[in-house]
N, CA, C and O of each residue as an XYZ file, in Angstrom:
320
protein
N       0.837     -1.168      0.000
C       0.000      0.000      0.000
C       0.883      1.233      0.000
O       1.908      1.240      0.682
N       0.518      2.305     -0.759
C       1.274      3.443     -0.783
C       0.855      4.544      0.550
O      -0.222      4.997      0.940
N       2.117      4.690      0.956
C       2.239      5.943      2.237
C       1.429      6.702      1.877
O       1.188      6.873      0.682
N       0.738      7.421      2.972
C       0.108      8.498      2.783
C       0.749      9.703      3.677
O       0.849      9.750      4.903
N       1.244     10.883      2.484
C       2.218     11.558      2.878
C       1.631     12.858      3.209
O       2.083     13.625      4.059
N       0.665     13.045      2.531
C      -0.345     14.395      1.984
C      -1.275     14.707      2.701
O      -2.304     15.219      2.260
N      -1.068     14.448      3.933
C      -2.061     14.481      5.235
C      -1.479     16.204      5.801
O      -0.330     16.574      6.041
N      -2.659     16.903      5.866
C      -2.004     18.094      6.369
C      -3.611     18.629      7.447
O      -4.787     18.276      7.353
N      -2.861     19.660      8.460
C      -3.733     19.695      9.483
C      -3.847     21.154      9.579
O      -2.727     21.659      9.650
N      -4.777     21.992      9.605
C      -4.741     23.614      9.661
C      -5.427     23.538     10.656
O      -6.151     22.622     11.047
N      -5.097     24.990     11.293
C      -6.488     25.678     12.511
C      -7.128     26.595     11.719
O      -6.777     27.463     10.920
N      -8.242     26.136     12.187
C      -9.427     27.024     11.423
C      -9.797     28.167     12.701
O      -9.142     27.919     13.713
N     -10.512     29.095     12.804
C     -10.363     30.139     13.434
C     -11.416     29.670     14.864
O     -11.351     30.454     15.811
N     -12.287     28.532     15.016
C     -12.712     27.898     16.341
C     -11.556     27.009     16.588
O     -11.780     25.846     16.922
N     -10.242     27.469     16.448
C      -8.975     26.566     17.207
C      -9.386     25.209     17.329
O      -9.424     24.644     18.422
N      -9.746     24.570     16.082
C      -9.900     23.365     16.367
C      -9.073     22.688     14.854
O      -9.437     23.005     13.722
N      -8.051     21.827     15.113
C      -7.473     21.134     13.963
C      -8.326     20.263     13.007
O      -9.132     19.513     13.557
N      -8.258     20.254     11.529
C      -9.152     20.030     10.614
C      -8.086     18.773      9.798
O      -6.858     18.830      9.741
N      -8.839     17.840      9.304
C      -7.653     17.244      8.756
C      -8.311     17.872      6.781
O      -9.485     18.163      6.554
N      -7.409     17.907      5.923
C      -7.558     18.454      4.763
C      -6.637     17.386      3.688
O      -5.854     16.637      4.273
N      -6.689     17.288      2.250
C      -6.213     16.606      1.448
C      -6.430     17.273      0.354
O      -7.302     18.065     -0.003
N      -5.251     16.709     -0.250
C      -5.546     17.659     -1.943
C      -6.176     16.682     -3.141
O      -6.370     15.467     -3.094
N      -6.373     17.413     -3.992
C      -7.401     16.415     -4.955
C      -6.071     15.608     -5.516
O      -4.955     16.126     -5.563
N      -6.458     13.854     -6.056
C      -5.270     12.982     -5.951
C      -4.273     12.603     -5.222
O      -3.273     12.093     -5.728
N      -4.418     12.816     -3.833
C      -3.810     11.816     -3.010
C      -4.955     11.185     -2.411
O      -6.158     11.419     -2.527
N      -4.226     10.214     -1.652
C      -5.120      9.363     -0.663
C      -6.070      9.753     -0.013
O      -5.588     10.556      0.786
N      -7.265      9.678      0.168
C      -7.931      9.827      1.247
C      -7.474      9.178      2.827
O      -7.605      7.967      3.010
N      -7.006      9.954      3.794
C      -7.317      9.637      4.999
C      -7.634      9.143      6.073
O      -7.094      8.794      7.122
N      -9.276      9.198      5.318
C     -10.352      8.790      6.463
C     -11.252      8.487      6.092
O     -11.555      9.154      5.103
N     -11.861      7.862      6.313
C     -13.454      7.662      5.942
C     -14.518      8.629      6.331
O     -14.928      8.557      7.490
N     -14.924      9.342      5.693
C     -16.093     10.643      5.800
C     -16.334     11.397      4.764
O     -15.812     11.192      3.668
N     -17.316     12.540      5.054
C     -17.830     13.189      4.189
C     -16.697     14.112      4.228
O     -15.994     14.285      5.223
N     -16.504     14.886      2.734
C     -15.362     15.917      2.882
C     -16.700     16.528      2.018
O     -17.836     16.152      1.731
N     -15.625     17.987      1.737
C     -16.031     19.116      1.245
C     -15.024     19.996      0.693
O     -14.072     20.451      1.327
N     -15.294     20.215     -0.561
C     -14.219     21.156     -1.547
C     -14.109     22.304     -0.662
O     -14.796     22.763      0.251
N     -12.386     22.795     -1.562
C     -12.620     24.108     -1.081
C     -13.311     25.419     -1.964
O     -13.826     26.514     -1.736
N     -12.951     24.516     -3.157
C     -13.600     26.348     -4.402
C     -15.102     25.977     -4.355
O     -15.790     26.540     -5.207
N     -15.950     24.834     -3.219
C     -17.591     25.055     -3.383
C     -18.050     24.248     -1.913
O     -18.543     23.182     -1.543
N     -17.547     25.492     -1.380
C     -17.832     25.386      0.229
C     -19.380     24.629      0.483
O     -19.634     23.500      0.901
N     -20.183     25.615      0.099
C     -21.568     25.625     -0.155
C     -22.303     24.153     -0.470
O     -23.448     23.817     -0.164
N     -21.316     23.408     -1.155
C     -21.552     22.642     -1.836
C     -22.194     21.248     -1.427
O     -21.146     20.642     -1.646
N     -23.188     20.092     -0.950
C     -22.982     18.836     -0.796
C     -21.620     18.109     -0.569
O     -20.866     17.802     -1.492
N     -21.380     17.866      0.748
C     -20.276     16.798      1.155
C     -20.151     15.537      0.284
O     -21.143     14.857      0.023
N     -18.939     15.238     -0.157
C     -18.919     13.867     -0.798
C     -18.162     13.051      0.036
O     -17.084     13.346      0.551
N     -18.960     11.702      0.175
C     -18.196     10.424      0.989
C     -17.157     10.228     -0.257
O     -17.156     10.469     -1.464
N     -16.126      9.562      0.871
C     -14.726      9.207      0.318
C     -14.348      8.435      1.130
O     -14.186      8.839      2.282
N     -14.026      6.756      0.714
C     -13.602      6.094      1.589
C     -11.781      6.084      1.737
O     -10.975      6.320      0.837
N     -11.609      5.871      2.604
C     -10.047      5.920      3.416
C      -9.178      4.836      2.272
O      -9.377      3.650      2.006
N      -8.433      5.547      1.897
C      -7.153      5.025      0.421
C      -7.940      5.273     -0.548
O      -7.501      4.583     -1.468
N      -8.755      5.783     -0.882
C      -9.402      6.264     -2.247
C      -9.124      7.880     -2.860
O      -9.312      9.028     -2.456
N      -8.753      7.441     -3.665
C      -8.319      8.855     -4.574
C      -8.800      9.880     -4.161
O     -10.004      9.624     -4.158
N      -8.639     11.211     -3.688
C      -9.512     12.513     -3.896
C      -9.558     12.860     -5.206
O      -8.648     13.095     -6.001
N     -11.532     12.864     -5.409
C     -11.461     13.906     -6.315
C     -11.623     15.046     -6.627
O     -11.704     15.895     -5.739
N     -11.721     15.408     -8.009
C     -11.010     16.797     -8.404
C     -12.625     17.369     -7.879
O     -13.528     16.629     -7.488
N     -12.685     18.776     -7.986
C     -13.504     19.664     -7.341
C     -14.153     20.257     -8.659
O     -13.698     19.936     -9.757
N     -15.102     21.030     -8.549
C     -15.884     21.495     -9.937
C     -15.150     22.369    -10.504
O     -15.537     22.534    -11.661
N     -13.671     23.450    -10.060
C     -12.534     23.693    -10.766
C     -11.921     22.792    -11.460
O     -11.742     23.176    -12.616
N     -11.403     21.443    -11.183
C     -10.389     20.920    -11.173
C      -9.853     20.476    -10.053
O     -10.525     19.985     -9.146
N      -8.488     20.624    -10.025
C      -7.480     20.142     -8.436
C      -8.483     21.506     -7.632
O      -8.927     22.554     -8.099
N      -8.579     20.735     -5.881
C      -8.942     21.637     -5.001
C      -8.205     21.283     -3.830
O      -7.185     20.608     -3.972
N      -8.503     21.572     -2.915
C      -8.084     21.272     -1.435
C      -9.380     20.756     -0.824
O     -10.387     21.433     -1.035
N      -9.496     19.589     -0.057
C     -10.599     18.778      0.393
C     -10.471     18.915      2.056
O      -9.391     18.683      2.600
N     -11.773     19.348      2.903
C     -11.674     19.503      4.049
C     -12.794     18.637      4.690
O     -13.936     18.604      4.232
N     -12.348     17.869      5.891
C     -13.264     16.333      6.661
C     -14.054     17.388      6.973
O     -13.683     18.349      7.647
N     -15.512     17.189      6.338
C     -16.553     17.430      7.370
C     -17.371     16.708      8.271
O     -18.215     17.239      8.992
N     -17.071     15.257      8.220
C     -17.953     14.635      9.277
C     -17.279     13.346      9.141
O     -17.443     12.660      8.132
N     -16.532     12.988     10.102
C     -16.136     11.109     10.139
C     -16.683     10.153      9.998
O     -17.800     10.187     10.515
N     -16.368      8.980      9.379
C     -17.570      7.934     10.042
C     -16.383      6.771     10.673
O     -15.407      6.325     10.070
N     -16.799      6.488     11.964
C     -16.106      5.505     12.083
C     -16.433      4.551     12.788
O     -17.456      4.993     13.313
N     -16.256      3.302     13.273
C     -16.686      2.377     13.767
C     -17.466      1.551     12.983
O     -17.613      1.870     11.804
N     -18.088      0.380     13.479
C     -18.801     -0.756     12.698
C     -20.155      0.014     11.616
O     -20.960      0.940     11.711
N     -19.793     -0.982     10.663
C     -21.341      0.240      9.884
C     -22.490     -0.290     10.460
O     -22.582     -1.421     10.937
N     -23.698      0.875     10.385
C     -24.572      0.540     10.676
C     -25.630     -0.192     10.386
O     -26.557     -0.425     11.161
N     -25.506     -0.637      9.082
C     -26.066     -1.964      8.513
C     -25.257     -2.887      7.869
O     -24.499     -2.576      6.950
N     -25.396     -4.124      8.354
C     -24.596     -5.387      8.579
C     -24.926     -5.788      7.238
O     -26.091     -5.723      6.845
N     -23.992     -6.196      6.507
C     -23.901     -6.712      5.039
C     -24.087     -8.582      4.830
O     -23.506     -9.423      5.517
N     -25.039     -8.850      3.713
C     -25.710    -10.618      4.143
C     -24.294    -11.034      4.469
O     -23.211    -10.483      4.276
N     -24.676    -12.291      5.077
C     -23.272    -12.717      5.282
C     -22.185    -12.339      6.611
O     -21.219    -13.006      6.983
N     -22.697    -11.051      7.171
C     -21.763    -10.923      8.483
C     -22.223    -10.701      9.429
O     -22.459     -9.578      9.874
N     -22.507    -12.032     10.075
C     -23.942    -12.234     11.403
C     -22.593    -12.431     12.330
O     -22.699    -12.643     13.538
C-alpha cells in the first residue's frame, strides 16, 4: 500500500485542527469531505485510500466534514 504523505492539518479560526487533502492523493479517512472552491456545496463520501477527487474547478483542497467511524450501521448478508 502506498504511504500516505499528503495528510495536512490547519487551525481554522474555532482553534480546532481540521484534517484536509488535496485532490489525488489518498484519502485519509473515511467521511464526508467538502471542496474548497464550493464550500456551499454537498459533502462527498470518500472512503479511506481512495483517490480525492477533483472539485468542480479541477485540483482543489478537500476539508473532513464529518467522520464515520466504527462498525457500519447496517450489517452486510453474510456478516452475522
Amino acid at each position: 500500500m502506498k504511504k500516505i504523505t499528503s495528510v495536512q492539518y490547519r487551525k481554522s479560526a474555532e482553534r480546532r485542527i481540521q484534517l484536509k487533502a488535496g485532490t489525488g492523493s489518498h484519502c485519509p479517512t473515511n467521511g464526508f469531505w467538502r471542496p474548497e472552491d464550493a464550500p456551499a456545496a454537498e459533502p462527498v463520501f470518500v472512503f479511506e485510500g481512495s483517490m480525492m477527487p477533483p472539485g468542480k474547478r479541477g485540483s482543489t483542497m478537500w476539508y473532513l466534514d464529518d467522520a464515520q467511524v466504527g462498525p457500519p450501521a447496517h450489517l452486510l448478508p453474510g456478516m452475522n
